[in-house]
C-alpha positions as CSV (number, residue, x, y, z in Angstrom):
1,X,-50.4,-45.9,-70.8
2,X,-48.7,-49.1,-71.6
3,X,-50.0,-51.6,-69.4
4,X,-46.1,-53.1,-69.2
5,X,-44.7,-50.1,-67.8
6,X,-44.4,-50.0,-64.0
7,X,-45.1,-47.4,-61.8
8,X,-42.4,-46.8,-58.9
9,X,-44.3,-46.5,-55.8
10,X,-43.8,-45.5,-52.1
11,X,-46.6,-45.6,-48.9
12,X,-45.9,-43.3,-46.7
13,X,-47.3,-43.9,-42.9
14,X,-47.3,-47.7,-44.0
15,X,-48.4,-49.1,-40.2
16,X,-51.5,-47.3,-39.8
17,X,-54.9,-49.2,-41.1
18,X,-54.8,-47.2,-44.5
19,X,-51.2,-47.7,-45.0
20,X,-51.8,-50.9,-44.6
21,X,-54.9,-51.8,-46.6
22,X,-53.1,-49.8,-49.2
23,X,-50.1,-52.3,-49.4
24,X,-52.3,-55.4,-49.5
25,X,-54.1,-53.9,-52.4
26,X,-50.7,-52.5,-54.5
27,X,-49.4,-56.3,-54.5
28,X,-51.9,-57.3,-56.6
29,X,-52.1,-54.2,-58.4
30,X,-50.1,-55.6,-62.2
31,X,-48.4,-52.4,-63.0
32,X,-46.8,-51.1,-59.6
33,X,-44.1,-51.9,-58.0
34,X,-43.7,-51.4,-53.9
35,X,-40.1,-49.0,-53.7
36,X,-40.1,-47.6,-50.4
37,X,-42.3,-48.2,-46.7
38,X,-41.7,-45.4,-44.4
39,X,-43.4,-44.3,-41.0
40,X,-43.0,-43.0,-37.8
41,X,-40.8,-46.1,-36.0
42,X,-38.4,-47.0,-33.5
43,X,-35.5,-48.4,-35.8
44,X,-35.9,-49.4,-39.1
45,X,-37.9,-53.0,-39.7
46,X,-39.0,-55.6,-42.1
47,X,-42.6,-55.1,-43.0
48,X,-43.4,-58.6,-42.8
49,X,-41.5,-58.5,-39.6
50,X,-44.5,-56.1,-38.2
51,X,-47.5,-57.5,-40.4
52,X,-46.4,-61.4,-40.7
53,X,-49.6,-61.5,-43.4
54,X,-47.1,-60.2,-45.7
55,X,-44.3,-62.9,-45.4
56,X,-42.9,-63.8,-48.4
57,X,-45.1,-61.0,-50.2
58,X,-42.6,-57.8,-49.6
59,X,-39.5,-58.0,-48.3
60,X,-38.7,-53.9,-47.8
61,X,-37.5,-52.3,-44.8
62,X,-39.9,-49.7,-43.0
63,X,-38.1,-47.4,-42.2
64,X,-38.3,-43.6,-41.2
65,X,-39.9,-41.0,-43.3
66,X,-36.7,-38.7,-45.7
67,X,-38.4,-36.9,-48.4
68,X,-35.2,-37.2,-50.5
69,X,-35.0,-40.5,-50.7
70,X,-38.5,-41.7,-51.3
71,X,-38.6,-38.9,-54.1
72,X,-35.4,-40.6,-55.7
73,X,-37.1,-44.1,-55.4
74,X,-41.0,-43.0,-56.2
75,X,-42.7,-42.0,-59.4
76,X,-45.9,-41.8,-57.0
77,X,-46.5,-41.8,-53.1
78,X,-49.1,-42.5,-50.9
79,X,-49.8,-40.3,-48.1
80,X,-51.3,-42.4,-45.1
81,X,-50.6,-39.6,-42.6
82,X,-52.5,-38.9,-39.8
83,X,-54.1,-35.1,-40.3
84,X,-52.2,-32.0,-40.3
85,X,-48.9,-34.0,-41.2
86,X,-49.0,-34.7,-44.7
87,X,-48.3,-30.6,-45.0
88,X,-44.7,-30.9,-43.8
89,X,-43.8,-33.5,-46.3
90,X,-46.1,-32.6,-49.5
91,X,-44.3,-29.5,-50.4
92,X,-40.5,-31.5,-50.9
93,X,-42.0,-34.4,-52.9
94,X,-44.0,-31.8,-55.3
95,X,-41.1,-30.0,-56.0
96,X,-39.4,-32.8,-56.6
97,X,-41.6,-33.9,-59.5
98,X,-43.0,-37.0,-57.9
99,X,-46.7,-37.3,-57.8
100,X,-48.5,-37.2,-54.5
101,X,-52.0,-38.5,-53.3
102,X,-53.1,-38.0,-49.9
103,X,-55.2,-39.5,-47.8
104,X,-55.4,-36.7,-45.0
105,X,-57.8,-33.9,-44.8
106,X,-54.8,-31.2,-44.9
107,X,-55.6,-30.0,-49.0
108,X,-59.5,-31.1,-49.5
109,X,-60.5,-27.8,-48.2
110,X,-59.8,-24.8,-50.6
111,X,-60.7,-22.6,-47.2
112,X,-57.4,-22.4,-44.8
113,X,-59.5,-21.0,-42.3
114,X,-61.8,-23.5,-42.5
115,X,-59.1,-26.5,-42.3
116,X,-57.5,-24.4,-38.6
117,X,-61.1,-24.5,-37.4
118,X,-62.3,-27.9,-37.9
119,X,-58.2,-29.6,-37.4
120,X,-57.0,-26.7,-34.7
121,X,-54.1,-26.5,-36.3
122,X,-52.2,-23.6,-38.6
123,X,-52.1,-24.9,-42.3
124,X,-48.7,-25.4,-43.6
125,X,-48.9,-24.8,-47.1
126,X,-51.3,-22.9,-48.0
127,X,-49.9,-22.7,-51.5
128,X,-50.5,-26.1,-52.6
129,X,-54.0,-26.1,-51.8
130,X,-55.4,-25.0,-54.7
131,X,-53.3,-27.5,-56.7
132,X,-54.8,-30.3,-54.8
133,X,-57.3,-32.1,-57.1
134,X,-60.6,-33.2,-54.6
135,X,-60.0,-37.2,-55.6
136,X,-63.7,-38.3,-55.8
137,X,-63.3,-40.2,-59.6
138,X,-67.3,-40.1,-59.8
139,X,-67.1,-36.0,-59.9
140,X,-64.3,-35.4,-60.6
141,X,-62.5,-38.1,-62.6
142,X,-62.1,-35.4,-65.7
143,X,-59.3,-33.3,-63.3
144,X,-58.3,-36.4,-62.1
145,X,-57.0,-37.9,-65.4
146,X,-54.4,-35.1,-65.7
147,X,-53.2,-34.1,-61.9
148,X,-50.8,-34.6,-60.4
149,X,-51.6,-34.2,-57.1
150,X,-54.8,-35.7,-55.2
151,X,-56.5,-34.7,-52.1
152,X,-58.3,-38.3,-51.5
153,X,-61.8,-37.6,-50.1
154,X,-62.7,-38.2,-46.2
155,X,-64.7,-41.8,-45.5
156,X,-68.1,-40.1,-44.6
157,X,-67.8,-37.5,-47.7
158,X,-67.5,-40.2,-49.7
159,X,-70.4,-41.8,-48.6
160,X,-72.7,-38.9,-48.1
161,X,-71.7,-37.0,-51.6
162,X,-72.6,-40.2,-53.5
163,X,-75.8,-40.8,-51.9
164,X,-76.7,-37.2,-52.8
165,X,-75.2,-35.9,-56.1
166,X,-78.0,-37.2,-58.4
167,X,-80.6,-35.1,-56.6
168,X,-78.8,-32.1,-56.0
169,X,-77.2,-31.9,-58.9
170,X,-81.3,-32.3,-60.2
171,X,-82.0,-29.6,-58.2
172,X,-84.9,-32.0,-56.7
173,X,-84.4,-31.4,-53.2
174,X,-84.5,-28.7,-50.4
175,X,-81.0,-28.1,-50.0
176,X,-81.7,-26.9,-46.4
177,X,-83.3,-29.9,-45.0
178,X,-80.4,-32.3,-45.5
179,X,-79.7,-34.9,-42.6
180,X,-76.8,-37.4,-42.0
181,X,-77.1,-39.7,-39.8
182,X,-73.4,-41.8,-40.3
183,X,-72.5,-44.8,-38.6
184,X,-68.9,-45.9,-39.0
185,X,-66.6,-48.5,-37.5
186,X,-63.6,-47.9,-35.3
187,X,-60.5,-48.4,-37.9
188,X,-61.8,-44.8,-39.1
189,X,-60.1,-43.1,-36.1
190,X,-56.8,-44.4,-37.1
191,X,-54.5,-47.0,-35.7
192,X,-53.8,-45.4,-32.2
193,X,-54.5,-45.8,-28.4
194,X,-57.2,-43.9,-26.8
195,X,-59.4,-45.4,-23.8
196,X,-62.6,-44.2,-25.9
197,X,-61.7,-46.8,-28.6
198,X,-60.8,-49.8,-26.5
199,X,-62.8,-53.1,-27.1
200,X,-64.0,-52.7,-23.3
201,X,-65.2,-49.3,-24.1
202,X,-66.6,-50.0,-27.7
203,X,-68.3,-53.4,-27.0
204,X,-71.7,-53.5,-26.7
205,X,-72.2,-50.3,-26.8
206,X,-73.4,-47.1,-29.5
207,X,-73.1,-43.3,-29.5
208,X,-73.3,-40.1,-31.0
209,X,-70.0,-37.9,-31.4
210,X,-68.7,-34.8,-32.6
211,X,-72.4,-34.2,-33.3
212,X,-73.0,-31.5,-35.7
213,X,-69.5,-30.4,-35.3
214,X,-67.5,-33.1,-37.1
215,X,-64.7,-32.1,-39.2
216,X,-66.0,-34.1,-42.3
217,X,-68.8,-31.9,-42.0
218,X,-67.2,-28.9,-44.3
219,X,-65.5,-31.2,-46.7
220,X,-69.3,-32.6,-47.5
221,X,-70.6,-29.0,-47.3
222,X,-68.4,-28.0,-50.4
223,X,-68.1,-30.5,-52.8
224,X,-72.1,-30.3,-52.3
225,X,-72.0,-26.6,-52.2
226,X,-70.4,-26.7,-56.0
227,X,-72.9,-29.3,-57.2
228,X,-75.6,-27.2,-56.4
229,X,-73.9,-23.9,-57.7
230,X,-74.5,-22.0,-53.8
231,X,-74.0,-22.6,-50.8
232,X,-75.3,-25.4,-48.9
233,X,-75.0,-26.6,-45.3
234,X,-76.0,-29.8,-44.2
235,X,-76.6,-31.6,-40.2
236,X,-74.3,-34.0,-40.0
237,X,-74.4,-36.9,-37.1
238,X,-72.1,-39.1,-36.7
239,X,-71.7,-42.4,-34.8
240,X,-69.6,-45.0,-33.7
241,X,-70.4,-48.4,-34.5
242,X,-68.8,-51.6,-32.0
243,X,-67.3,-53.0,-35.6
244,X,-63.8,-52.9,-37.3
245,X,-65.1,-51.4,-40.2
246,X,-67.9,-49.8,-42.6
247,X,-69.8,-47.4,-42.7
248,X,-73.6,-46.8,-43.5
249,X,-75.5,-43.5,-43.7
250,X,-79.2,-42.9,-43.7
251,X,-80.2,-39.5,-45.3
252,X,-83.3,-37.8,-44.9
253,X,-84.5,-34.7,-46.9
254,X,-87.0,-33.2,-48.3
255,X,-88.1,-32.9,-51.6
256,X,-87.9,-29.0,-54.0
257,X,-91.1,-27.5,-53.9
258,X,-90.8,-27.5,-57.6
259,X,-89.2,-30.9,-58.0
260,X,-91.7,-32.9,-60.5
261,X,-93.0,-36.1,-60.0
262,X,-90.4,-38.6,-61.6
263,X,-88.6,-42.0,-61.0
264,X,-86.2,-41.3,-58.5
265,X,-84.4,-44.9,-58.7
266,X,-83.7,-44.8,-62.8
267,X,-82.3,-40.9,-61.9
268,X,-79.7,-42.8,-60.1
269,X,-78.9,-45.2,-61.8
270,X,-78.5,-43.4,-65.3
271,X,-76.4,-40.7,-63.1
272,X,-73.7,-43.9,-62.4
273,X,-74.5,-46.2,-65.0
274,X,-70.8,-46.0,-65.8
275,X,-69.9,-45.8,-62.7
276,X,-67.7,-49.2,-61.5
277,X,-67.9,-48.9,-58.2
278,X,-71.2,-47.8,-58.0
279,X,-74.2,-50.3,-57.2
280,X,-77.6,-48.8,-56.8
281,X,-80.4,-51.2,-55.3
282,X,-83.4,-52.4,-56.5
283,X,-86.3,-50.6,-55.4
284,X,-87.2,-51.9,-51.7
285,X,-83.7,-53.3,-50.8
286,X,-81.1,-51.4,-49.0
287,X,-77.7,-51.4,-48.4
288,X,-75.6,-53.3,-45.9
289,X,-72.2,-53.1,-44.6
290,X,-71.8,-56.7,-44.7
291,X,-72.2,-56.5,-48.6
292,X,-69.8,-54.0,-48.8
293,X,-66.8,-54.1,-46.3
294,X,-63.7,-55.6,-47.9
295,X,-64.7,-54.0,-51.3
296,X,-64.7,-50.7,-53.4
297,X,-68.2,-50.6,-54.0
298,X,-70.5,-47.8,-52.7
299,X,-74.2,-49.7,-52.5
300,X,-77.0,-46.9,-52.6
301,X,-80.6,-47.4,-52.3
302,X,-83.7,-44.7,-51.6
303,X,-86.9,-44.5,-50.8
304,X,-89.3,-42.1,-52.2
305,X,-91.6,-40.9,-49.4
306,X,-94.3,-38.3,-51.1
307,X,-92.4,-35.4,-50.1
308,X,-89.7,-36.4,-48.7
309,X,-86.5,-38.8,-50.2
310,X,-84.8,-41.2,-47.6
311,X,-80.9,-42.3,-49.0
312,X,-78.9,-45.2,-48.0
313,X,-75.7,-45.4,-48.4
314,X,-72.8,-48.1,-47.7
315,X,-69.4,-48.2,-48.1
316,X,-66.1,-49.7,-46.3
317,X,-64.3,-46.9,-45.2
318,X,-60.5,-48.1,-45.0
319,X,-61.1,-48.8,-49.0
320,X,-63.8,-46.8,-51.2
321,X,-63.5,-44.7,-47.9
322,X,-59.7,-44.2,-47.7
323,X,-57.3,-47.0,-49.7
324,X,-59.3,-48.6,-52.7
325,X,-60.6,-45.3,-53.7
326,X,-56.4,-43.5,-53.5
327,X,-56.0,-46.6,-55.7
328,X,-59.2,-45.7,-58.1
329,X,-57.4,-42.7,-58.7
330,X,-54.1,-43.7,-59.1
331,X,-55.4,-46.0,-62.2
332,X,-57.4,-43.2,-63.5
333,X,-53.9,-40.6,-63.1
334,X,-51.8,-43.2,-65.4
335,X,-54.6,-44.2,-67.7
336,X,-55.1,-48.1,-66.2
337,X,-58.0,-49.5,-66.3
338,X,-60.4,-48.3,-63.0
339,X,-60.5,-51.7,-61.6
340,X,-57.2,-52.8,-61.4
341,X,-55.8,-54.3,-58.3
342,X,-59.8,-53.4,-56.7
343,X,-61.2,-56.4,-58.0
């Protein structure tokens, strides 16, 4: 693509976290332009007017939501919905022509059934699911290049499948021994009110939820489930973490009985030297959140334990997690180079 062309874009669901990490990150982007700002508001308002950091940046009006519109102003829209609404606006904007990637969990999982067990609720559209392209560029950056239509992964899938693809797709581990044990900040439940994620009832404090019974859970269970060519399930723990954002997971398995002996550490990073978001750690250093948050990058590092294979990984979940990584796939969609407006 000509890297003087610009591409029209719109953000819809512009107030929540996402919506606005994404905005922040398309005004430095050099071949998009900002067209439309919807959400769910009162009365229509000046961004800048709601997030004064983007004075003098964009001058739009948020306004509400109207499919017909934003697919008369968009070549491209972002999706910063909360789950299980993204299905009542994808449909319009498809058939409309204008390409659509979204950050909710309503068209990751191929299984309908699946999606109204983990999201209790009935799935829209079921027959857009299977044109949903699963947005992770590091699996799946060939589908990518020519869709136009992106289901952008969930923050601890991202994560968790990264830390794990080189040795299952090796075939080097038990596939039934997988742990997760995730810790995440609080911007990954969203920009909303609840008592549970108040600073008094956050602060000083650390807990399990959702524990084994997460909704991320099946999302990391397929995309693993393909690499490995059957079925796999994995125990997934997740936790919340008294910090905006980030998220690190420590992942324990065990090794194939038939694995051979082999350096674990050059297997990873041959499997993403052309990776650009991808940083693997020397051997004996480990990721941090702190190193990460406020970036794309997904830092991995492992320890190889006789028998068993401990993996670290880190990532900030509002970007590589969420906006950066809708971004990463946008570039990758229109041919522009992978890093632009991510670094």
């Amino acid at each position: 693509m000509d890297d003087k062309v610009m591409i029209k874009v719109g953000v819809v669901g512009a107030t929540g976290y996402a919506g606005e990490e994404l905005i922040a990150l398309l005004l430095s982007h050099p071949n998009v332009r900002i067209t439309s700002l919807t959400a769910k508001i009162d009365k229509p308002t000046v961004f800048s007017d709601l997030f004064p950091r983007f004075t003098n940046r964009i001058d739009l009006v948020c306004t509400d939501p109207d499919p017909e519109k934003i697919s008369r102003d968009c070549d491209l829209v972002f999706l910063a919905l909360p789950h299980t609404v993204s299905m009542g606006i994808v449909p319009q904007l498809l058939k409309k022509g204008v390409k659509v990637i979204d950050l909710s969990a309503d068209y990751r999982l191929k299984d309908f059934k699946v999606y109204e067990k983990f999201y209790l609720a009935k799935h829209k559209d079921k027959a857009n699911i299977a044109k949903a392209v699963y947005g992770l560029p590091e699996l799946y950056r060939y589908k990518i290049k020519s869709a136009s239509f992106i289901a952008n992964p969930g923050c601890y899938p991202t994560a968790a499948i990264l830390g794990l693809s080189p040795l299952i797709a090796c075939g080097l581990i038990d596939t039934d021994s997988v742990i997760i044990d995730a810790k995440s900040g609080v911007s990954g439940a969203g920009r909303k009110v609840a008592e549970s994620f108040l600073f008094t009832s956050i602060n000083e404090d650390f807990k399990a939820y959702k524990v084994n019974i997460h909704q991320h859970a099946p999302e990391i269970d397929m995309v693993l489930s393909r690499l490995h060519g059957r079925k796999l399930k994995v125990t997934f723990v997740p936790h919340l973490l008294p910090l905006t954002r980030g998220i690190l997971e420590t992942i324990y398995i065990r090794k194939s009985p038939t694995a051979r002996a082999g350096n674990l550490l050059k297997l990873y990073q041959n499997f993403y030297k052309k990776e650009p978001f991808i940083r693997i750690k020397p051997e004996g250093q480990f990721p941090r959140i702190a190193d990460v948050a406020g970036t794309n990058f997904c830092d991995i590092g492992l320890k190889d334990d006789g028998n068993k294979v401990i993996v670290i990984s880190a990532i900030d979940n509002l970007l590589k997690g969420a906006s950066g990584q809708a971004v990463q796939n946008m570039n990758i969609m229109y041919k522009l180079p992978e890093h632009s407006g991510l670094l």
